[in-house]
C-alpha positions as CSV (number, residue, x, y, z in Angstrom):
1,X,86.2,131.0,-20.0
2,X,90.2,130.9,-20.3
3,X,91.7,132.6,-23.3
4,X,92.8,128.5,-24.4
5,X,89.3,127.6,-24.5
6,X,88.7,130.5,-26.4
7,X,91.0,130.1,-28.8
8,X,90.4,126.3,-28.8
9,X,86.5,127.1,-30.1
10,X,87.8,129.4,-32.5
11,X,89.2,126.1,-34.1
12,X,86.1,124.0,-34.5
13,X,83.5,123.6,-36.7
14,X,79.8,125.0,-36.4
15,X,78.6,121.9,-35.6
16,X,81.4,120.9,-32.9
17,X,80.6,124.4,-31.4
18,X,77.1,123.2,-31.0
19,X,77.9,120.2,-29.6
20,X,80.3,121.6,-27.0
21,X,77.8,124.6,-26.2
22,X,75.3,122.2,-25.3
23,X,77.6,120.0,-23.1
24,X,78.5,123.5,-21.1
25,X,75.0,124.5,-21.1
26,X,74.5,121.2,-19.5
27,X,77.2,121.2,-17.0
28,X,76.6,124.4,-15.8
29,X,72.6,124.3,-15.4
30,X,73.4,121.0,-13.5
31,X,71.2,119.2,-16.3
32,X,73.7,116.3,-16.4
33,X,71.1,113.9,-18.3
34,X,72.7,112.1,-20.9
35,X,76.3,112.9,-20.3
36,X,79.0,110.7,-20.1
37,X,80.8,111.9,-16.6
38,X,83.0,110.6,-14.5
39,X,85.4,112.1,-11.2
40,X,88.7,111.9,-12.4
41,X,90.9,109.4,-9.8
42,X,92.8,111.3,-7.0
43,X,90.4,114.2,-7.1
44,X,87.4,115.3,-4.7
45,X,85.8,117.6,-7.1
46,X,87.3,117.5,-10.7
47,X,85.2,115.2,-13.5
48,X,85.3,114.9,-17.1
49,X,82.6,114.8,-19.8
50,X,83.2,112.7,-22.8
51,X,81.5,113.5,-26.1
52,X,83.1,111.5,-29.0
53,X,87.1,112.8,-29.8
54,X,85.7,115.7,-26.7
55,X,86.6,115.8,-23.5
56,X,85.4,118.3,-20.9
57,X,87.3,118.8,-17.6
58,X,85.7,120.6,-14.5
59,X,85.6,121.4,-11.2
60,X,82.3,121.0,-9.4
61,X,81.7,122.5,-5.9
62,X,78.6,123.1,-4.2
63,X,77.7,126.6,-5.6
64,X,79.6,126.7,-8.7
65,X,81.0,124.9,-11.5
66,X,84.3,125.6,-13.0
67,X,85.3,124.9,-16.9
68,X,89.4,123.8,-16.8
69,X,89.9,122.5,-19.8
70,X,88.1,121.2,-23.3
71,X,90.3,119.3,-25.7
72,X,90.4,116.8,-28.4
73,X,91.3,113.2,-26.9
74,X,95.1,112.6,-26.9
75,X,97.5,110.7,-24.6
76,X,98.2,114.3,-23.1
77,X,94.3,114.9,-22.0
78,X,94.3,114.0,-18.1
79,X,98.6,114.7,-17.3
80,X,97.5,117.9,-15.3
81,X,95.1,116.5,-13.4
């Protein structure tokens, strides 16, 4: 994970923690049951995971999944993408 996802964590409460733990559990065990995800527009392989104010950004290929970014919702969320 990137040192701003770190540092983002760092930030939240125990039970956000939990909540996002189990969402990347999730994504990376391909378990995708229950999540809200959808491919970002303009991208082949980049999709987002909402959770409540949470939102999830990845990059799925076929062998390996790829955290970008996690993040409170703001108007700023999806610019990079």
């Amino acid at each position: 994970m990137s040192d701003v996802i770190s540092k983002f964590l760092a930030k939240l409460s125990k039970s956000e923690k939990a909540v996002i733990k189990n969402i990347l559990e999730k994504i990376t065990t391909n378990n995708t049951v229950g999540l809200q995800i959808k491919k970002l527009v303009g991208s082949e392989d980049i999709y987002r995971v909402r959770k409540g104010k949470f939102r999830i950004i990845y990059r799925k290929t076929k062998t390996d999944c790829l955290i970008i970014s996690v993040d409170r919702r703001s108007e700023a969320t999806y610019r990079n993408f």
